[in-house]
N, C-alpha and C positions, 0 to 999 in steps of 0.2 A: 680537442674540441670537435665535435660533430657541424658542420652545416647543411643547410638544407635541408631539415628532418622536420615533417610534421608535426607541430608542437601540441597540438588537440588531440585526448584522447577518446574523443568521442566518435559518433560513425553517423553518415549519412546515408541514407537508403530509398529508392526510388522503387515502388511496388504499385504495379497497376494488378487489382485484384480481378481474378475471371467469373463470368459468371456462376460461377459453382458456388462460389465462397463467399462469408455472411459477414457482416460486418462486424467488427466489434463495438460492444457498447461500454463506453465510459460512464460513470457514475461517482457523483459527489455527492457528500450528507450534508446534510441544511449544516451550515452556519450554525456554530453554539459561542453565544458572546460572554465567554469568561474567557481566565484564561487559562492557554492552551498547554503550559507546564502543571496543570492542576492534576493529582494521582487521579481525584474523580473524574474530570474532565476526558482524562486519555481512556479509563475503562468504560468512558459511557461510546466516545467513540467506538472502542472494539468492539461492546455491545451490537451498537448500531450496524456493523459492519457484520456482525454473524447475522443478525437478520436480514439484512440485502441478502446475505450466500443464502437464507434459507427461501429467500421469496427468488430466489432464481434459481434456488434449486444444483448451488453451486456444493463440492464438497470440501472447496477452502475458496478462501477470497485473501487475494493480494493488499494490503493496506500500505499508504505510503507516509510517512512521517521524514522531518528532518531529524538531525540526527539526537539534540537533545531530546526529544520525546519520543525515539524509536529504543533510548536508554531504558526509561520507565517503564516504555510499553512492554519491552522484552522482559521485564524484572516482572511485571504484573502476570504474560504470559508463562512466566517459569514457577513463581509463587501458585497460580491458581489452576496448576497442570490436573485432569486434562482439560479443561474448562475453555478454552483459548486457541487448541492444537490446530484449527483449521483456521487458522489466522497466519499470514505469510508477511513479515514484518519487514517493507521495506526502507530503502532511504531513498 
């Protein structure tokens, strides 16, 4: 038996940024009220999400999903290749 071991495996980080450096901007898509395991529901999402990367001009954008609809999402990105490939499919 181990004691004394941090049992979190997460990380804390303390970053004061310099003036050089830009901040990052977070972004959320409006609210869609069905629901959120619907196959159209998730591809309307990824939709959405290719257009934020095109209005920022990004050449992939990070998506975060839990895990049951990061399943479908993956399956929609791999059925509709390469339609999808600038979509980073997180949890």
């Amino acid at each position: 038996m181990i004691l004394n071991q941090l049992q979190c495996g997460c990380w804390n980080s303390k970053h004061q940024p310099s003036k050089d450096e830009t901040k990052q901007n977070i972004f959320y898509l409006p609210q869609i009220n069905h629901s959120p395991k619907s196959h159209s529901i998730i591809l309307e999402t990824m939709k959405r999400s290719q257009q934020l990367a095109d209005e920022c001009n990004l050449k992939f954008i990070p998506v975060t999903y839990d895990l049951a609809i990061a399943k479908i999402a993956t399956q929609i990105q791999n059925h509709k290749l390469p339609r999808f490939d600038n979509i980073f499919i997180a949890l």
